[in-house]
Rosetta silent file (secondary structure, phi, psi, omega in degrees, C-alpha in Angstrom):
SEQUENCE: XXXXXXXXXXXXXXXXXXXXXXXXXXXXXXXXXXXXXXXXXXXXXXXXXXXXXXXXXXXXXXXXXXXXXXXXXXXXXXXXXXXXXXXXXXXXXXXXXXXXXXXXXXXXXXXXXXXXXXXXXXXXXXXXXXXXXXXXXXXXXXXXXXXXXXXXXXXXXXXXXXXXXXXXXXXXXXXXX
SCORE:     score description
SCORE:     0.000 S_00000001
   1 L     0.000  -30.648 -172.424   78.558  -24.465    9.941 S_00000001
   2 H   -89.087  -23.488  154.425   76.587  -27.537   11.053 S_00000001
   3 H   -96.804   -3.196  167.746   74.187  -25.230   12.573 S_00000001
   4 H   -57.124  -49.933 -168.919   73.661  -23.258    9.532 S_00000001
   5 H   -51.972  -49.052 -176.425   73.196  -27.399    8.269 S_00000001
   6 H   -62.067  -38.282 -161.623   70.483  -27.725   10.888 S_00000001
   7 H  -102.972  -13.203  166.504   68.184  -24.791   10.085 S_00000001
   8 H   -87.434  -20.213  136.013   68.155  -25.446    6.371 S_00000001
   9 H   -59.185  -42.119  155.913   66.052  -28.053    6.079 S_00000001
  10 H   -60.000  -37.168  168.532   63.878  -26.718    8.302 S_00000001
  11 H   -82.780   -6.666  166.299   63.408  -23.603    6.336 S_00000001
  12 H   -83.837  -22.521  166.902   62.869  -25.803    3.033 S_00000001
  13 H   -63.357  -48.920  170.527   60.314  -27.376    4.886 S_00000001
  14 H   -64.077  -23.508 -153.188   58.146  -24.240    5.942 S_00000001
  15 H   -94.634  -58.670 -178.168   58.991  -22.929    2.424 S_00000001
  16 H   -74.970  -55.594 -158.244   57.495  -26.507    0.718 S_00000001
  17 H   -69.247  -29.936 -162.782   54.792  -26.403    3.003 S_00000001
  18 H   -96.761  -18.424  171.314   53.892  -22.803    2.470 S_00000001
  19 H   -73.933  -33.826  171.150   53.960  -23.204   -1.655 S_00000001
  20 L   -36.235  -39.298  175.067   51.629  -25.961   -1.547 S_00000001
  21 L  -111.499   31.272 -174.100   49.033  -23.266   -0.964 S_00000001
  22 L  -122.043  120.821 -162.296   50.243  -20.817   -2.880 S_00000001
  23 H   -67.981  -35.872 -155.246   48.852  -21.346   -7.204 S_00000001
  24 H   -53.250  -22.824  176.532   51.851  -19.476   -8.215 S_00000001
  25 H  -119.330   41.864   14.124   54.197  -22.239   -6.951 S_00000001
  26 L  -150.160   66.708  169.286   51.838  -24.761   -8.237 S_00000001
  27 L  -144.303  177.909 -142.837   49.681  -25.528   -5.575 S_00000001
  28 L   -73.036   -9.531 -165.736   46.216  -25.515   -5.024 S_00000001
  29 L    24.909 -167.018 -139.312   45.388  -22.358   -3.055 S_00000001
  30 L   -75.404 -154.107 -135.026   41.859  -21.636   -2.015 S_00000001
  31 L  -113.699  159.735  177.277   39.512  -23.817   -3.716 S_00000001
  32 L   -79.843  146.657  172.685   38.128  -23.398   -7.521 S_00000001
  33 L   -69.051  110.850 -175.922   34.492  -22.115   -7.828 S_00000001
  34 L   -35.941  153.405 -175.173   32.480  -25.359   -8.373 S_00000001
  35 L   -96.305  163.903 -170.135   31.743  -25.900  -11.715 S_00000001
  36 L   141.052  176.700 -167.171   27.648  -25.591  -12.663 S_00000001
  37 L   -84.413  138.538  166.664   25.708  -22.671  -14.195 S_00000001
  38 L   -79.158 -178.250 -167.771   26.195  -19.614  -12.700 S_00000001
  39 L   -51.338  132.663 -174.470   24.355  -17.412  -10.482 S_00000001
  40 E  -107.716  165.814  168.341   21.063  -16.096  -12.459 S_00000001
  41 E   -87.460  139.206  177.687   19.268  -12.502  -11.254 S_00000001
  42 E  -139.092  115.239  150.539   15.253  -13.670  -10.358 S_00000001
  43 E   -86.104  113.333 -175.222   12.820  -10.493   -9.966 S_00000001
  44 E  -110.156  133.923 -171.630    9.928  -10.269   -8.068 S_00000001
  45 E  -123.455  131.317 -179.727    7.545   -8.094   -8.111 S_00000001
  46 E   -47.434  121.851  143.725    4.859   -6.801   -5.372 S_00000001
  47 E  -127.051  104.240  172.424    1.714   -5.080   -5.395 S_00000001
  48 E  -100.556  143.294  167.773   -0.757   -4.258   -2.719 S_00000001
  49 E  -134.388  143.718  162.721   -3.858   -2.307   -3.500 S_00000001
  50 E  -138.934  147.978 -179.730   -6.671   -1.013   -1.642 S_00000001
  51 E  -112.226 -179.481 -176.552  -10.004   -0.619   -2.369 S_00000001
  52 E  -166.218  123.726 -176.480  -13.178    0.849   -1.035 S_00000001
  53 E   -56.318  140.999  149.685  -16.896    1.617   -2.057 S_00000001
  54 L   -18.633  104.520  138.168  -17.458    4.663   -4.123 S_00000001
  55 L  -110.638  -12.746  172.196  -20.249    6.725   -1.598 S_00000001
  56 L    87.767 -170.322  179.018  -19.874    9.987   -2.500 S_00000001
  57 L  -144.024  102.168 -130.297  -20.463   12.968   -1.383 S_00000001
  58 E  -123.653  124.617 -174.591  -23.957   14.877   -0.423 S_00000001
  59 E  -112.589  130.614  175.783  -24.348   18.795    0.615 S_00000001
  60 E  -112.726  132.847 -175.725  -27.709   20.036    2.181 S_00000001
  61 E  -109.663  155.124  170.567  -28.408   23.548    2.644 S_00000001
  62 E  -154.366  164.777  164.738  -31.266   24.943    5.366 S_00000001
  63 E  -162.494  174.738 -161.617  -31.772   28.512    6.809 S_00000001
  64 E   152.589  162.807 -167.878  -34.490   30.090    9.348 S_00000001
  65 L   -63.894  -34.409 -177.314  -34.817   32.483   12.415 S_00000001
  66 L  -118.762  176.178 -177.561  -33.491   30.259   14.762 S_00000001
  67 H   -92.520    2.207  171.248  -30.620   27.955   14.066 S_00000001
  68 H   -55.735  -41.825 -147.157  -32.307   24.682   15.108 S_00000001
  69 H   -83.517  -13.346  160.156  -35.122   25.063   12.447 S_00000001
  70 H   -30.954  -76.926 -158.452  -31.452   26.351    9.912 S_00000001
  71 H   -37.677  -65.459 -172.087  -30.002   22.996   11.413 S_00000001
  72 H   -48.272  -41.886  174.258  -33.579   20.910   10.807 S_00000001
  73 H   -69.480  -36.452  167.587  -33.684   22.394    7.129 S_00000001
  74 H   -67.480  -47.396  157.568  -30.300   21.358    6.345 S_00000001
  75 H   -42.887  -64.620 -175.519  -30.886   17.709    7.637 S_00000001
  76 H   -96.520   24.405  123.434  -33.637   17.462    5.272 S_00000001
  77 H   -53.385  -78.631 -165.878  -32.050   18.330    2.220 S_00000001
  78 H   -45.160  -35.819  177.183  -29.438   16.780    2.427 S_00000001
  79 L   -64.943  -41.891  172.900  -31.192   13.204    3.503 S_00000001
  80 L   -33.124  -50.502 -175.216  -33.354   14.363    0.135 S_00000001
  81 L   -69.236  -12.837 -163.162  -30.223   13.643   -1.919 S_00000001
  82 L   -89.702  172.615  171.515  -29.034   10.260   -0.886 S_00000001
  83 L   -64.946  140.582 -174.312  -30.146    7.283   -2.674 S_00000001
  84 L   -27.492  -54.618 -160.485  -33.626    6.022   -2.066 S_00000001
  85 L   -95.700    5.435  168.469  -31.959    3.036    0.053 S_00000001
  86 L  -122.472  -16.232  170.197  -29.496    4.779    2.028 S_00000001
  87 H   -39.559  -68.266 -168.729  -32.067    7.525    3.258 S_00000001
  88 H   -66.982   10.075  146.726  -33.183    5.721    6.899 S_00000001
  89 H   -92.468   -7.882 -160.054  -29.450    5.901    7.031 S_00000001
  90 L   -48.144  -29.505  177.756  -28.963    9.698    6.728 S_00000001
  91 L  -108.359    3.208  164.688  -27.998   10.434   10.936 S_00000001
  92 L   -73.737  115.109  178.617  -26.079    7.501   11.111 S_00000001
  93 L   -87.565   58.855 -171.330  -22.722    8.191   12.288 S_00000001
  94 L  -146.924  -29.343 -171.712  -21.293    4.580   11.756 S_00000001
  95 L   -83.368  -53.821 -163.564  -22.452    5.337    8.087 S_00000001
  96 E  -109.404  138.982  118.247  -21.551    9.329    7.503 S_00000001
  97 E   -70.940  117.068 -164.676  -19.127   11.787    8.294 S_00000001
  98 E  -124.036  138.356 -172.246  -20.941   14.751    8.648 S_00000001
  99 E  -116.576  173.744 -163.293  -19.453   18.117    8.468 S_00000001
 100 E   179.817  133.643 -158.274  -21.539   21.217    9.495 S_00000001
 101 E  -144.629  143.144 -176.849  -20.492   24.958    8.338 S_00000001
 102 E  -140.690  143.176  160.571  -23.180   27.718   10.526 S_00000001
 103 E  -160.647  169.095 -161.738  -23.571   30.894    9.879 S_00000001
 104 E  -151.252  138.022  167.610  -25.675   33.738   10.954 S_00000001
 105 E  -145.415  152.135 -148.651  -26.731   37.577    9.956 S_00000001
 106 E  -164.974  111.057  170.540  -28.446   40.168   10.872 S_00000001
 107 L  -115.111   58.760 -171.440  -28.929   43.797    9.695 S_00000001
 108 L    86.271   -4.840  175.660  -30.496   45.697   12.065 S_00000001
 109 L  -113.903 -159.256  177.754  -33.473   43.524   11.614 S_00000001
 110 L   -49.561  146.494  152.560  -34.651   39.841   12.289 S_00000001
 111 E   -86.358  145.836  175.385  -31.188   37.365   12.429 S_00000001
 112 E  -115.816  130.750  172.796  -31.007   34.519    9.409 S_00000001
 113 E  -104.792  125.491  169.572  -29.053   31.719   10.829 S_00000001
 114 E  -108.148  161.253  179.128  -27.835   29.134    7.585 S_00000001
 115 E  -144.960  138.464  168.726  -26.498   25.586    7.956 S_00000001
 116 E  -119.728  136.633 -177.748  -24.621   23.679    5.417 S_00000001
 117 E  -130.240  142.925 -171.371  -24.374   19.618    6.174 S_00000001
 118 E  -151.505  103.607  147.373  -21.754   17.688    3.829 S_00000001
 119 E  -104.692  160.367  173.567  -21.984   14.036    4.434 S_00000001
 120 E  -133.090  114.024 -171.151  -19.721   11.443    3.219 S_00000001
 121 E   -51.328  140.810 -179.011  -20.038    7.854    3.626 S_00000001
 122 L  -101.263  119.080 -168.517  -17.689    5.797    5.487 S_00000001
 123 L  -137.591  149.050  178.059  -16.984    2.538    3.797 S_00000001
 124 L   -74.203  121.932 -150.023  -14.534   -0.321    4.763 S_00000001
 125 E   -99.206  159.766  171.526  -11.427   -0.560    2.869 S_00000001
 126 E  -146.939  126.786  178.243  -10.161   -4.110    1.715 S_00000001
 127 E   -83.200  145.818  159.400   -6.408   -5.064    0.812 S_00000001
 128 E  -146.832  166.919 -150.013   -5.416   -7.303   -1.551 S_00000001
 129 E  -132.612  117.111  150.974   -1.795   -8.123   -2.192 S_00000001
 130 E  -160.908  177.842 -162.858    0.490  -10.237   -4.998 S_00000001
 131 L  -125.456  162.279  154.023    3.595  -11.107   -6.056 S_00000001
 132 L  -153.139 -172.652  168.131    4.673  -12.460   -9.571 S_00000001
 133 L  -115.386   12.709 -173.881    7.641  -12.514  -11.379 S_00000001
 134 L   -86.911 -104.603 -175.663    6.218  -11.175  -14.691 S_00000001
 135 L  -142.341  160.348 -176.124    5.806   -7.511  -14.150 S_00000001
 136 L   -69.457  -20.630  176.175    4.925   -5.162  -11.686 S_00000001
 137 H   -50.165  -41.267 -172.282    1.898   -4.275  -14.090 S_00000001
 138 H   -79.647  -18.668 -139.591    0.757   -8.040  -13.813 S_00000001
 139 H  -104.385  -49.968 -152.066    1.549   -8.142   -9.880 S_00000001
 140 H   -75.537  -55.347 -179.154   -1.242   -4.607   -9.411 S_00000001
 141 H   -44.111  -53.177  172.559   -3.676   -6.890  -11.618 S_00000001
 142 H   -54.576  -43.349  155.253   -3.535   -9.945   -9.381 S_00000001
 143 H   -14.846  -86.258  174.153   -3.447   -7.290   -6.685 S_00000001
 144 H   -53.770  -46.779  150.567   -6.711   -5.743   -7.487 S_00000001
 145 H   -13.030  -67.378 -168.287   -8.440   -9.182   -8.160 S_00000001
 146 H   -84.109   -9.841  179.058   -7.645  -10.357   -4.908 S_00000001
 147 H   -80.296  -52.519  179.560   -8.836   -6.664   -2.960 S_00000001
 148 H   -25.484  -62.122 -147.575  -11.770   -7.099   -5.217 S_00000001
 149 H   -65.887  -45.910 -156.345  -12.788  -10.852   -4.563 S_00000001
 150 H   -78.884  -13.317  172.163  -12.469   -9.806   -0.387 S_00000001
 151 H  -100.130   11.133  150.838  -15.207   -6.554   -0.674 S_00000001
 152 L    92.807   68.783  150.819  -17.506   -9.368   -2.388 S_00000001
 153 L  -166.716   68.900  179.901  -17.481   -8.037   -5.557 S_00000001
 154 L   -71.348  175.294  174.538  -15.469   -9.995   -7.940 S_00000001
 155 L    98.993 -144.109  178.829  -13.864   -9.322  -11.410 S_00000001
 156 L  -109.027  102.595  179.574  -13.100   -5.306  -11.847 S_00000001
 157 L   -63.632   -6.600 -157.920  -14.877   -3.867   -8.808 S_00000001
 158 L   -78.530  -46.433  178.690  -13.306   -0.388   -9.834 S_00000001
 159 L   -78.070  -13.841  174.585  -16.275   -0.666  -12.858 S_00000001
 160 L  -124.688   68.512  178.660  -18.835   -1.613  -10.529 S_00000001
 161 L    90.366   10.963  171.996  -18.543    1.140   -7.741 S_00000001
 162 E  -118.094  174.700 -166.824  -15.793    0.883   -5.847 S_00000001
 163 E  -119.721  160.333  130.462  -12.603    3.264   -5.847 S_00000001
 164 E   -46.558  111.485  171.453   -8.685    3.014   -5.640 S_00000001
 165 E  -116.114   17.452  146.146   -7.981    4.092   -2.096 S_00000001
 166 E   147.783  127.227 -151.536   -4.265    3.587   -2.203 S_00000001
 167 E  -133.365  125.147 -179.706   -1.433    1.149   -4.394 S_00000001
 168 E  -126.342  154.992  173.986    2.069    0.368   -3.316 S_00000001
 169 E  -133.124 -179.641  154.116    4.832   -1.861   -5.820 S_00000001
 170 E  -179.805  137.625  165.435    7.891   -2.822   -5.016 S_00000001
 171 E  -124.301  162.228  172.885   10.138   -5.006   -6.890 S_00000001
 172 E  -107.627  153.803 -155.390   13.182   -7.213   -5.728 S_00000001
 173 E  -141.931  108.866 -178.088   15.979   -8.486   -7.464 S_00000001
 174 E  -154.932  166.991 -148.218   18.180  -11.361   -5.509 S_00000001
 175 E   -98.278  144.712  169.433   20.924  -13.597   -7.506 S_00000001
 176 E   -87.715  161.407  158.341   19.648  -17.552   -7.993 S_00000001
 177 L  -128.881    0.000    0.000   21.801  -20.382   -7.510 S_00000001
């Protein structure tokens, strides 16, 4: 019996020790959530846009016995079409992409060789990027603004000759404290 005596106190002790962290036997378990305003949701939202000048796109037609003077007729159409101030650019390939469609026929007679030339101007795209917390609608303005201000043409460059070449959003959502 006195070792029965021995071990019972010891087991009210592990017992007392182990309700203390238990609330149900009124002790504190883990710790209360600090008191303060809770967690808020804060969204932000993204936009990159890019833009790029407007150059268009210019088709020349030529035709003739052999296909140089085809080819030579088709250059100078097409250079006919560009704007007065982009003409002494017309063979530059740093300017244009130039496409070139050939064809040739013959019916028992003389051959007609034709050339078609399609250039298109290559112009340098410029990003511009923002974030706000308004709307993504708000984010694509600021966006545009800032692709704008970097091709040197602020304000809405879209009205004075340049194009949308390509708009991404995303928004995010993460909990404040």
């Amino acid at each position: 019996m006195r070792e029965e005596r021995k071990n019972i106190p010891m087991m009210s002790v592990l017992w007392l020790a182990a309700c203390l962290t238990v609330p149900a036997c009124g002790g504190g378990g883990e710790a209360a959530p600090s008191a303060g305003t809770p967690a808020s949701p804060k969204t932000e939202y993204r936009c990159s846009i890019d833009v790029a000048r407007a150059g268009g796109e210019f088709t020349g037609k030529g035709s003739g016995e052999d296909p140089a003077k085809a080819d030579e007729a088709a250059w100078t159409d097409v250079c006919a079409k560009l704007p007065e101030a982009e003409r002494p650019t017309c063979r530059d390939e740093t300017k244009w992409t130039v496409t070139k469609s050939s064809m040739s026929a013959g019916g028992g007679g003389s051959t007609t060789h034709s050339t078609t030339l399609t250039l298109v101007a290559i112009a340098p795209t410029f990003a511009g990027e923002a974030t706000t917390e308004v709307s993504s609608d708000e984010a694509c303005k600021a966006a545009l603004a800032d692709a704008c201000s970097k091709a040197g043409a602020p304000g809405d460059c879209l009205a004075a000759g340049y194009e949308k070449k390509g708009e991404a959003r995303t928004k995010k959502t993460v909990m404040q404290k």
